[in-house]
Residue, then its C-alpha position, 0 to 999 in steps of 0.5 A: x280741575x284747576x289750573x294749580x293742581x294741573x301745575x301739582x299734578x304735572x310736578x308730582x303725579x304720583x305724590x300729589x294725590x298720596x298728599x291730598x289723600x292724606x289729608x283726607x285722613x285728619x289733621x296729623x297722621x302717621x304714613x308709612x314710608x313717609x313719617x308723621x305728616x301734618x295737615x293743619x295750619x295751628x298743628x303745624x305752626x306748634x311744630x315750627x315754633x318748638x325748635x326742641x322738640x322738632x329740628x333741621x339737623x336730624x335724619x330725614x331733616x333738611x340738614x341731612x339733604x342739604x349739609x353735603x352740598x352747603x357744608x354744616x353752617x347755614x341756617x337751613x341746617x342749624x339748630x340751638x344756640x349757634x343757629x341763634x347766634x348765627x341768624x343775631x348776626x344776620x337779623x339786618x342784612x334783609x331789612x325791607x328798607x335795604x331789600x327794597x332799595x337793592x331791587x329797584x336798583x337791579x331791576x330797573x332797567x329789566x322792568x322798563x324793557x318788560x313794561x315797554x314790551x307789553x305797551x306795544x302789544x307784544x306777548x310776554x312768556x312771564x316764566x322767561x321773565x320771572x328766571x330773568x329777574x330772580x337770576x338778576x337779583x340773586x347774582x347782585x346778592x352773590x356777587x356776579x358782574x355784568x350779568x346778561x339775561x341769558x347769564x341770568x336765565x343759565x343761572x336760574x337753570x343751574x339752580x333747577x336742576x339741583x333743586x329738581x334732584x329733591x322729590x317729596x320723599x327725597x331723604x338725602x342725596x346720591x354721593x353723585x347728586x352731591x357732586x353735580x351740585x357741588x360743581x354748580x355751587x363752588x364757583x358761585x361760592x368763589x364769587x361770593x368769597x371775592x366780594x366778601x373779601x372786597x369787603x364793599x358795604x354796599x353788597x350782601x356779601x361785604x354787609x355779612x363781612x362787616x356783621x362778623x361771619x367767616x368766609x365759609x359762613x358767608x359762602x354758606x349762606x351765598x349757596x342757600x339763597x341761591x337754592x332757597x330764594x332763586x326758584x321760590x320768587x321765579x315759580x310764584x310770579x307766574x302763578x300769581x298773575x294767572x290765579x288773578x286772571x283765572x278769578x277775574x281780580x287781575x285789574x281790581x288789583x291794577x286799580x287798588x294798588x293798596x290791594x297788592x300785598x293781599x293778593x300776593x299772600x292769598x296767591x302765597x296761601x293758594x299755591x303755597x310754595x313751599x308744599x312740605x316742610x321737614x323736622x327730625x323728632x329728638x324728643x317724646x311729644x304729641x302732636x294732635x293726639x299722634x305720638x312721635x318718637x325720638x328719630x320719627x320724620x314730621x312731614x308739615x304738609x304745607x299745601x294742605x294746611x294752605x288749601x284747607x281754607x278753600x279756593x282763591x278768595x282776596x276778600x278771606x282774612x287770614x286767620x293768625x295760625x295760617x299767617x305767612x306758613x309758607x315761609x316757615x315760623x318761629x326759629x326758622x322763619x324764612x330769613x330773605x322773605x323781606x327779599x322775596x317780596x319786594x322782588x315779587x312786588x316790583x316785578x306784580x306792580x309791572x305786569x299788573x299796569x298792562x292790565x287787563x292781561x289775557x293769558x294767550x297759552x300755558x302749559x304746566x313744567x314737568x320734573x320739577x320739585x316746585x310746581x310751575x307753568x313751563x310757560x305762560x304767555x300773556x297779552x296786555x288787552x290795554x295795548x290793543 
């Protein structure tokens, strides 16, 4: 057994083998209690790309867990023409030249301490790390001031939580989760309101004001990046620097910088963080011979599209219907992927100049909604 399906295992003990399982049975197919779940990567992406036919807003969408927490106007939850005109305004706020600028500048001295660190031989737990370095980067995007590490650190854990409140057969949640979530997102909502209304075209928040969204649109967005971005980043850098120790490509990659963004997007394919993705069905249609229904829940397995291609392999070339799956397609395609990368990038090119890095202790995190290690310490050999 791999150390990726421990971290599946230990996640999702019960469900993760009913979605192997599934994939087992063809490329779409219609589960009972769960919907019509699809397994394969050119299937899925026909459903992602048709926002008709297949939306967020529906019963057993996206929009139906998440509205009650972030209100009704966020592109996760949106569909039709508002959500167009919604994603218009928000096409250049997460441009690579802007994302990659913000990072350095958040991360520069985060990155310095980290490098330091692993130049005297110290271990590094690259979970504590990566919360650190998603939370800072998150509280620059809302709007937080002076920030400490262990502010950053109770920030990723606030946002956990409600995440971990979702299971793979979670539909909505309890009017009490609603609540304990509402009481984490309101104040980083009053935060990301000041700095809208500072109006500073140097933060996310002033940049939304000047491209026309309303307050709430823009404290809308604050709560989604912050449940959609936060743990995505946080989770995978582990897991990406282990899966290139684990195949033995951790200091081909140190040596071949231009080698970086393949391996991020195989380490992507591999542990595919986002497992599932959900649609609501508003009208008759086929998927891969399977007939749905008005009111049918499509369950994209993203995982088994992902892994359909075998194991960690840097040299495998990504065929055009697995492209960037992870991070959605078409209408929905994941707004702050500029964001994540060159987050993930800053944070891998770090770690990666200490290589060769031994792993000296791992364990895999429990209850959580995102597979990920609990911790995952490392030494740079190089040092000693």
């Amino acid at each position: 057994m791999t150390w990726e399906e421990r971290l599946y295992l230990a996640a999702h003990p019960f469900a993760y083998p009913l979605l192997r399982a599934a994939a087992r049975r063809g490329p779409v197919v219609r589960v009972p209690g769960v919907g019509v779940v699809v397994n394969d990567a050119a299937r899925a992406r026909e459903v992602l790309m048709d926002g008709d036919t297949f939306r967020k807003d529906g019963p057993g969408s996206p929009g139906e867990l998440w509205t009650p927490v972030l209100g009704p106007s966020v592109l996760l939850n949106m569909e039709g023409e508002a959500h167009r005109a919604l994603r218009r305004r928000l096409t250049d706020l997460f441009v690579p030249s802007y994302t990659e600028a913000l990072c350095a500048r958040v991360l520069a001295e985060p990155l310095e301490r980290l490098g330091d660190r692993l130049g005297r031989g110290a271990t590094l737990d690259v979970v504590d790390a990566a919360r650190v370095m998603a939370g800072t980067v998150i509280g620059e995007v809302i709007g937080l001031e002076g920030g400490t590490e262990a502010a950053y650190r109770d920030l990723f854990e606030q946002g956990e939580r409600i995440v971990a409140m979702v299971s793979l057969r979670t539909r909505r949640l309890s009017p009490a989760q609603v609540r304990r979530a509402r009481a984490v997102l309101d104040p980083l909502g009053d935060t990301a309101a000041k700095a809208y209304l500072a109006g500073d075209e140097s933060t996310v928040m002033g940049r939304m004001r000047a491209l026309g969204l309303s307050e709430d649109e823009a404290r809308g967005a604050a709560g989604a990046f912050f449940l959609t971005g936060t743990e995505t980043v946080a989770t995978l850098l582990p897991r990406l620097i282990a899966v290139l120790a684990d195949h033995g490509q951790a200091a081909r990659v140190a040596d071949d910088p231009a080698l970086l963004d393949r391996a991020v997007e195989e380490a992507m394919r591999v542990t595919t963080p986002t497992p599932v993705m959900l649609r609501s069905v508003h009208r008759p249609a086929r998927v891969g011979g399977v007939a749905i229904r008005p009111g049918d829940r499509v369950l994209i397995a993203t995982h088994n599209c992902c892994r359909a291609y075998g194991p960690f392999d840097l040299d495998r070339p990504h065929p055009p219907e697995l492209r960037r799956l992870w991070f959605g397609a078409g209408p929905h395609f994941c707004i702050g992927y500029p964001l994540a990368m060159a987050q993930i990038r800053l944070v891998a090119r770090t770690l990666l100049a200490a290589a060769p890095l031994v792993i000296t202790r791992r364990a895999a995190a429990r209850n959580v909604l995102i597979p990920t290690y609990r911790h995952l310490a490392v030494r740079s050999e190089a040092a000693a």
